[in-house]
C-alpha positions in Angstrom: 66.9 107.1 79.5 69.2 108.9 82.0 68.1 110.7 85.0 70.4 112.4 87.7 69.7 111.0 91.2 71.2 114.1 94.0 70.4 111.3 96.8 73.2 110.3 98.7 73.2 106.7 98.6 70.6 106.1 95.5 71.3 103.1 93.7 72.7 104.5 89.8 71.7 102.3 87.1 73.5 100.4 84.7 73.8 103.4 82.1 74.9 105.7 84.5 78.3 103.9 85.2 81.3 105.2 83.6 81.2 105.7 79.9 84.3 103.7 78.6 84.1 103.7 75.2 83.5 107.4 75.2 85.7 108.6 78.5 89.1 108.5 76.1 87.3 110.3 72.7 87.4 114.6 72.0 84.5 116.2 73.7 84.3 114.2 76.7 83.4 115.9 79.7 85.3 114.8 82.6 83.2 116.7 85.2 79.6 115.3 84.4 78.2 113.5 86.9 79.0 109.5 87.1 80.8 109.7 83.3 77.6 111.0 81.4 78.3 111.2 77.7 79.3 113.9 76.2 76.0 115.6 75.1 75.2 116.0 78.7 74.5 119.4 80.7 74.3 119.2 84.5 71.2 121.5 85.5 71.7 124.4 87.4 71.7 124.0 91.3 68.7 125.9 92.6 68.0 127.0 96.2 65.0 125.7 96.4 64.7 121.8 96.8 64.7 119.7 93.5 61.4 118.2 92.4 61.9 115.2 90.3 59.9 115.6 87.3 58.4 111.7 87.4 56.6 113.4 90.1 54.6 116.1 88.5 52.9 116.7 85.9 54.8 117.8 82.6 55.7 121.7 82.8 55.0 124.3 80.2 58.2 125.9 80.8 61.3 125.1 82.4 60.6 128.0 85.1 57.6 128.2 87.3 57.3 131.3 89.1 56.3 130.5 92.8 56.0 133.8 95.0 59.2 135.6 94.2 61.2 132.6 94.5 61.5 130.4 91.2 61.7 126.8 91.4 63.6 124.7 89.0 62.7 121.3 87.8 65.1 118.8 86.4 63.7 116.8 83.6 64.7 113.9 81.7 65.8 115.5 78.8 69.4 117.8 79.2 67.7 120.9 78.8 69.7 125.0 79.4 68.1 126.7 82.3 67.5 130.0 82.8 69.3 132.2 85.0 68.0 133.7 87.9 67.0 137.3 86.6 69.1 140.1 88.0 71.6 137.6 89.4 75.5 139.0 88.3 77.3 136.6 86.9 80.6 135.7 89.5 83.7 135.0 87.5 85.4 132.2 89.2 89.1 132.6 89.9 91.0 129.3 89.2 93.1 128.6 91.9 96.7 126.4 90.9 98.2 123.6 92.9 101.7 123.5 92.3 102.6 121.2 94.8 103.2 117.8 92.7 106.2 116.6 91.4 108.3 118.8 89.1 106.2 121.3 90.2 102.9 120.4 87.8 99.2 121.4 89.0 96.5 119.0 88.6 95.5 119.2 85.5 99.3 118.7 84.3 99.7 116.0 86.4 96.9 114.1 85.3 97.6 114.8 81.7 101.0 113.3 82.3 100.1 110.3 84.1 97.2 109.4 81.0 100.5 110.4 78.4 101.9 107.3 80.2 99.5 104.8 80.7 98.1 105.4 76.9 102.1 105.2 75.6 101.8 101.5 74.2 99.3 100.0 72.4 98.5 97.1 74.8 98.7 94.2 72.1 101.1 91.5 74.6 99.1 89.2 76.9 100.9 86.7 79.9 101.2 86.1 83.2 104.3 86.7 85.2 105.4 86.4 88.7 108.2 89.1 89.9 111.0 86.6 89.1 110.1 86.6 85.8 109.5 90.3 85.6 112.6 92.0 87.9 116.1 90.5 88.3 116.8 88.7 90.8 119.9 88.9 93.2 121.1 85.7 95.3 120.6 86.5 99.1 123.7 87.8 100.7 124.2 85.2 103.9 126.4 86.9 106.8 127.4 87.1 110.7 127.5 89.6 113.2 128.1 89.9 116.2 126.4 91.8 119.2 128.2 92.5 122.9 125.5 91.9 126.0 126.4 93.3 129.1 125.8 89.6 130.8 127.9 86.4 130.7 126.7 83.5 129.7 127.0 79.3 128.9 127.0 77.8 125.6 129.2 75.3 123.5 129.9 75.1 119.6 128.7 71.2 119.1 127.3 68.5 121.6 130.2 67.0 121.3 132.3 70.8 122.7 133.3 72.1 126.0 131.1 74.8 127.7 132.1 77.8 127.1 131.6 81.5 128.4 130.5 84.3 126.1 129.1 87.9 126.4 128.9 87.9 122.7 125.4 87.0 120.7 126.5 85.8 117.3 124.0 86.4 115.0 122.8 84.6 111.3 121.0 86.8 109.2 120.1 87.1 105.1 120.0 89.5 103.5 118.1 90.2 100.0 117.3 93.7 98.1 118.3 96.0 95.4 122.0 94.4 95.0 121.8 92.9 98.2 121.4 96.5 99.8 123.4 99.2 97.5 121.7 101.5 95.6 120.4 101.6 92.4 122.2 103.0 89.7 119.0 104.9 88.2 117.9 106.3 92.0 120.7 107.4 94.1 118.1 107.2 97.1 118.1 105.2 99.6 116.0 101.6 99.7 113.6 101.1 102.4 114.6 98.7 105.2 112.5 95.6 106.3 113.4 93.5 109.2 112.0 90.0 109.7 111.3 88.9 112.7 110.0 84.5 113.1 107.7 82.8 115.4 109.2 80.7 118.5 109.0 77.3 116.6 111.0 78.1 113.0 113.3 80.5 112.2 114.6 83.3 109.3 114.5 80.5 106.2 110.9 80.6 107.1 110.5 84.0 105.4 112.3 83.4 102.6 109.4 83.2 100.2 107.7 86.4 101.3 111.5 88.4 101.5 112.0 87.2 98.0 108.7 88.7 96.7 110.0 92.1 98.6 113.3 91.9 97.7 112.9 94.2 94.1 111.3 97.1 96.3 113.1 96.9 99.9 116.4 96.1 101.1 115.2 93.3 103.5 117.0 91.2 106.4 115.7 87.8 107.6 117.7 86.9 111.0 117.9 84.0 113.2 117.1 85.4 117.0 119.2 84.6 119.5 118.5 80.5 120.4 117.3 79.7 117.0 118.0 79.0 113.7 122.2 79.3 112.7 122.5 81.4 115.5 124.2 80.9 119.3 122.8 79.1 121.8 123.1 80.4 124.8 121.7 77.5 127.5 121.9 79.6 130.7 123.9 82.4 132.9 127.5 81.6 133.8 128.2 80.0 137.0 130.7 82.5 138.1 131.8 79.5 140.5 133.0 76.8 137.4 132.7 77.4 133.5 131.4 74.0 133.8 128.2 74.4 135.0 125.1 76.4 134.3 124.0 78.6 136.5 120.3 80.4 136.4 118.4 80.3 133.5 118.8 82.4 130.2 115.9 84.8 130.4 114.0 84.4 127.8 112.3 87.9 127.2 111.0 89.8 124.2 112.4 92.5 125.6 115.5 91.0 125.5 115.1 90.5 122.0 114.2 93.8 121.5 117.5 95.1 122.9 120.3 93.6 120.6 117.5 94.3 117.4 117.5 96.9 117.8 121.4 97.6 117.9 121.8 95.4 114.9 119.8 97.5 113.0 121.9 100.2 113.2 124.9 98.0 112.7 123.4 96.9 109.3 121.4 100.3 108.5 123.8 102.8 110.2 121.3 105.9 111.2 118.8 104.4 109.0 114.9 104.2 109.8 113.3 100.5 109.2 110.1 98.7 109.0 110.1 95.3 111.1 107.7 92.1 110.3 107.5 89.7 113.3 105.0 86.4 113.2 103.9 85.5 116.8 106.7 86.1 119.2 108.5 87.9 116.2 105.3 90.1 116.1 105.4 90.9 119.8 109.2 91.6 119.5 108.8 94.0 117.0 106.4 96.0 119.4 108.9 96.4 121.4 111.3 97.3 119.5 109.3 100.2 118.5 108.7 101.2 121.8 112.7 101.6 122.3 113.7 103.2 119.3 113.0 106.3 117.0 114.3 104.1 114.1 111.4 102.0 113.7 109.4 103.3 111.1 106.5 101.1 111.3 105.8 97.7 112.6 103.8 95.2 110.7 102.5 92.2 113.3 101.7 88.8 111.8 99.0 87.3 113.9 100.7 88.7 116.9 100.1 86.8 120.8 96.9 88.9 121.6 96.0 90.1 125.0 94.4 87.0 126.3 95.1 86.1 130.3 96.7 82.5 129.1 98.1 83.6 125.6 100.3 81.5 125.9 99.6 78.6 123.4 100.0 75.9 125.7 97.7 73.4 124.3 100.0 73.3 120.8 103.3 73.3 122.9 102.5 71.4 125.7 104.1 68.2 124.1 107.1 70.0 124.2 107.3 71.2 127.4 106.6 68.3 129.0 110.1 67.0 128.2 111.6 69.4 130.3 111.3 66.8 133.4 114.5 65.3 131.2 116.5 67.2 133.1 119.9 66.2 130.9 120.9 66.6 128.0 121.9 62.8 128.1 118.2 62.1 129.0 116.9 64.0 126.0 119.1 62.5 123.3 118.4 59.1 124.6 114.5 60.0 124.4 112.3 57.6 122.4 110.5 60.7 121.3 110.5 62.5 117.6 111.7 66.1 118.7 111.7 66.8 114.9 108.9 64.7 114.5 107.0 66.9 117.3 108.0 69.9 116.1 106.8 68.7 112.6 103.2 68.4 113.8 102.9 72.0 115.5 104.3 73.4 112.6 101.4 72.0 110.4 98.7 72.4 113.0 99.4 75.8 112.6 98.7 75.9 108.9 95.1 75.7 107.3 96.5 73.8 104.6 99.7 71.7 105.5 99.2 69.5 102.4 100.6 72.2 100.3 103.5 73.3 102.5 105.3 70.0 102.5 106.6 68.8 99.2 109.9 67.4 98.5 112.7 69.0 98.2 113.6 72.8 100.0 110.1 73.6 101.7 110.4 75.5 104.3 108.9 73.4 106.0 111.5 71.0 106.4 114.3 73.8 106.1 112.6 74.8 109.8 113.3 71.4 110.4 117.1 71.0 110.4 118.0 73.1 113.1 116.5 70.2 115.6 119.2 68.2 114.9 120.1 70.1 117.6 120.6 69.1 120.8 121.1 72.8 122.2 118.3 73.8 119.8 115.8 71.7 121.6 116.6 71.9 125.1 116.7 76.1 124.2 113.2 75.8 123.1 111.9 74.1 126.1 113.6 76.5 128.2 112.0 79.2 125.8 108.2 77.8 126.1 108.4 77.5 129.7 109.7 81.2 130.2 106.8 82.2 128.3 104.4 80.8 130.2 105.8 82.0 133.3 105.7 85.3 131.5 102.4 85.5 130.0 101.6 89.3 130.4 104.2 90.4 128.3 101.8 91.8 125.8 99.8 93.3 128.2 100.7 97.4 128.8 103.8 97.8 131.6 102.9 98.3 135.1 103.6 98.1 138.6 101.9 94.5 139.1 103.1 93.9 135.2 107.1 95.2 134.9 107.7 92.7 132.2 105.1 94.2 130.4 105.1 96.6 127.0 106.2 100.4 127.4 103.2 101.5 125.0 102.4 104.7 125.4 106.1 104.7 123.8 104.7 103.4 120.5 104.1 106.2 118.3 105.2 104.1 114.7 102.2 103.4 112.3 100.9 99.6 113.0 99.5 96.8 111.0 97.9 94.1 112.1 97.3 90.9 109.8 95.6 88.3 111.1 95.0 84.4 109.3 91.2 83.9 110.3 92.0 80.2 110.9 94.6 80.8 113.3 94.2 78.1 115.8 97.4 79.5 118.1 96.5 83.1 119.0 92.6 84.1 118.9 92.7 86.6 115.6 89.7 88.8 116.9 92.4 89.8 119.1 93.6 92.1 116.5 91.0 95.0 117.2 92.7 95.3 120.5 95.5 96.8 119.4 93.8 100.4 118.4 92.7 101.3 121.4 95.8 99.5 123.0 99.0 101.5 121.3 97.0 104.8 121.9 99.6 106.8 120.3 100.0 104.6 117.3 98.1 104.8 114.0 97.0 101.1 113.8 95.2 99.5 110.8 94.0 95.6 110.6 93.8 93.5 107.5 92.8 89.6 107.9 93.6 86.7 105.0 91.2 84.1 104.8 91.8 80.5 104.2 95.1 81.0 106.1 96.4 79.7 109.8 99.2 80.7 112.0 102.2 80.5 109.5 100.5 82.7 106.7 104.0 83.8 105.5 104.3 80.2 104.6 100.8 79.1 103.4 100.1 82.1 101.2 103.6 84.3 100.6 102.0 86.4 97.7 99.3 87.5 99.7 101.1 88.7 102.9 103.6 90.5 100.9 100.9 92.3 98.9 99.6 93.7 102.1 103.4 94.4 103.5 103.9 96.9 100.5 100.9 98.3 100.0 101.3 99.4 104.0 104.8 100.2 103.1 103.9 102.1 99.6 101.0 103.9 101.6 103.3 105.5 104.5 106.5 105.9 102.0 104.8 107.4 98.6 105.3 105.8 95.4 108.9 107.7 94.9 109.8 105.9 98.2 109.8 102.2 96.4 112.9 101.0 94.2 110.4 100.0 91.5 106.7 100.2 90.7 104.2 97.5 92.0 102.2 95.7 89.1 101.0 92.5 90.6 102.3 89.4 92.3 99.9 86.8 90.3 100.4 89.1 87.4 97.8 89.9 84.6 100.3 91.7 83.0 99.6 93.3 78.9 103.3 93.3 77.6 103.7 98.0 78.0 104.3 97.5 81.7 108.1 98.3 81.0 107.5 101.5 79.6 104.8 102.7 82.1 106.9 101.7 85.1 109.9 103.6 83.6 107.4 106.9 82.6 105.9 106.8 86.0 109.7 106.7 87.6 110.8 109.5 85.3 107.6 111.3 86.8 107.9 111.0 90.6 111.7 111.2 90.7 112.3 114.3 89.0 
């Protein structure tokens, strides 16, 4: 028996759920309450309140004169009422949306879309990840090269001479649509991603998560200036000898933010972008938004927080205690792992490291080659102990704070993702931010069962959330191919629906 509860909020039974076996058949009536079947006839609003009729007892009619106002019951059987007398019937005027692509209404529209999704009987049942589904391209590896208006020291090897340089060379990879171009069957555009990693690793540890993207954006991983393939740089020149080094590099996110921001338009020449940043990558993309108009959105990945001592000294304190070796000959000669240090933050910072350090190319220990370093390690120490001198760089810019962030300059849409089991920056932190970039649209997700490196631990995930934020500012036509599923669950017509529902939003 089916009754028709007005309340907001009433619990609907079972029955009342959506009809499936008869929402596809002839005489279904789309506009029924909850998916009634097709026999049913919604009563007749009345302005009087409704009286359930479990509530009184059985009328003799379905009218019941009360003063000059009738009251209407609604019953348990579908019954016609009676109209009001000497009320004129109002012919409604249908009013037409035009607005949706090729210029259909809504009716047309949804009529397409069912002709699609109904075009294949589904009879085909497997699994599939997106390598299996879209081709793949190899990642395009390449150099550039960015001018700073400042001199500084580094050398090519240990074994080099010191050199001076006011040129940052830069590592970055690039994977996409063909590496970038367009697509033959969409002359527009793709949409740009910029990664952005943490202090301790570097681009190769996005490389899981950009290759999951790669079949919708045109995404670049890169190496920030210290880290990774890229330069060096171990201090200012000493204008007095090119032998010595003279202050120290500073070590900034707004630094960082600078020559990002003019690669970006190297790479995407008057292109808007969307940057991803974990920790200090996170923090960096903030920034950058706050320069530049470019920046389409920025999605932060378990970003610093606004803590007084965000800085995550208890998980790099190890490593900034060597900087009392004050050489470089002192540091090589340590009895200390470096790599083996770096090793253990790296998996402290995961929920589960078990999983993240199998044999072979895990990024994991492709993070770890760069420590063969010597530059590489004495940059991060110099890096961790900037940081902790500057530990109000997250906090808004002021005259007590200048280092601080410009962000009533952040007007690009924001996502926060936070792992729950972060153990390096306090995740709670991330419903801050909403009230913190006041002229930002700001939304938070959170993934459980994942630590500081999520983009390691649980790739699939994370990228899920990156395009859905991407797909929900961009449209559907904005994407270089539909989204069916990362862990799949696919039924053997998604080839034909994908290429009807292109046909659709790209006419």
């Amino acid at each position: 028996m089916q009754q028709y509860y007005p309340e907001m909020g009433t619990s609907v039974p079972l029955q009342m759920g959506f009809d499936r076996y008869n929402s596809g058949r002839p005489g279904y009536n789309p506009t029924a309450p909850f998916g009634l079947t097709p026999n049913y006839t919604a009563p007749v609003p009345s302005p009087a309140n409704q009286i359930m009729a479990v509530d009184i007892p059985p009328p003799s009619a379905n009218v019941i004169g009360m003063g000059t106002q009738p009251q209407y019951l609604v019953t348990t059987q579908p019954t016609t009422q009676t109209a009001p007398v000497n009320q004129p019937e109002q012919e409604e005027t249908p009013t037409t949306d035009c607005s949706y692509p090729g210029g259909l209404c809504a009716n047309e529209m949804n009529q397409t879309l069912f002709n699609i999704l109904t075009s294949k009987t589904i009879d085909i049942a497997y699994a599939c990840d997106p390598w299996e589904f879209y081709p793949m391209s190899n990642p395009a590896e390449s150099d550039l090269t960015w001018t700073w208006d400042q001199s500084f020291v580094y050398r090519d090897n240990e074994d080099s001479n010191w050199l001076n340089s006011s040129d940052f060379k830069l590592k970055y990879s690039r994977w996409g649509p063909r590496n970038g171009q367009n697509n033959s069957n969409n002359d527009k555009k793709p949409i740009r991603l910029l990664f952005l990693h943490d202090a301790l690793d570097s681009r190769k540890s996005w490389w899981c998560c950009q290759k999951l993207l790669s079949p919708f954006f045109d995404t670049v991983s890169i190496d920030l200036v210290g880290s990774g393939d890229s330069i060096k740089p171990r201090g200012l020149s000493n204008a007095q000898s090119t032998s010595e080094i003279g202050d120290p590099f500073p070590w900034s996110f707004d630094l960082h933010a600078r020559y990002l921001n003019d690669v970006a338009k190297i790479i995407w020449p008057k292109d808007n972008f969307y940057v991803v940043g974990l920790g200090w990558g996170a923090q960096i993309a903030a920034n950058m938004a706050a320069m530049s108009e470019n920046v389409a959105g920025i999605i932060m990945v378990n970003p610093p927080g606004f803590s007084k001592d965000s800085h995550p000294e208890y998980m790099y304190s190890d490593i900034s205690s060597l900087a009392n070796l004050v050489t470089d000959d002192d540091l090589s000669k340590s009895q200390v792992s470096y790599a083996g240090r770096i090793r253990d933050c790296l998996l402290a910072s995961m929920n589960n490291p078990k999983d993240c350090t199998r044999e072979g190319s895990s990024p994991v220990r492709l993070i770890l080659n760069q420590y063969t370093s010597l530059d590489r390690q004495r940059v991060l120490i110099d890096q961790i102990q900037t940081a902790a001198d500057l530990q109000y760089q997250e906090f808004p810019k002021t005259e007590e704070n200048p280092n601080g962030l410009q962000v009533d300059a952040i007007s690009a849409p924001c996502l926060i993702v936070s792992g729950l089991n972060d153990i390096v920056y306090p995740p709670e932190h991330r419903n801050f931010y909403s009230a913190v970039y006041y002229n930002s649209s700001v939304q938070t997700r959170s993934l459980r069962g994942c630590g500081h490196l999520m983009q390691i631990e649980d790739p699939k995930s994370l990228a899920e959330i990156i395009l859905s934020f991407i797909r929900e500012k961009e449209g559907f036509a904005g994407l270089k191919d539909a989204f069916i599923g990362f862990y799949g669950s696919s039924q053997g017509n998604e080839r034909s629906i994908v290429s009807g529902l292109k046909s659709l939003y790209l006419l």
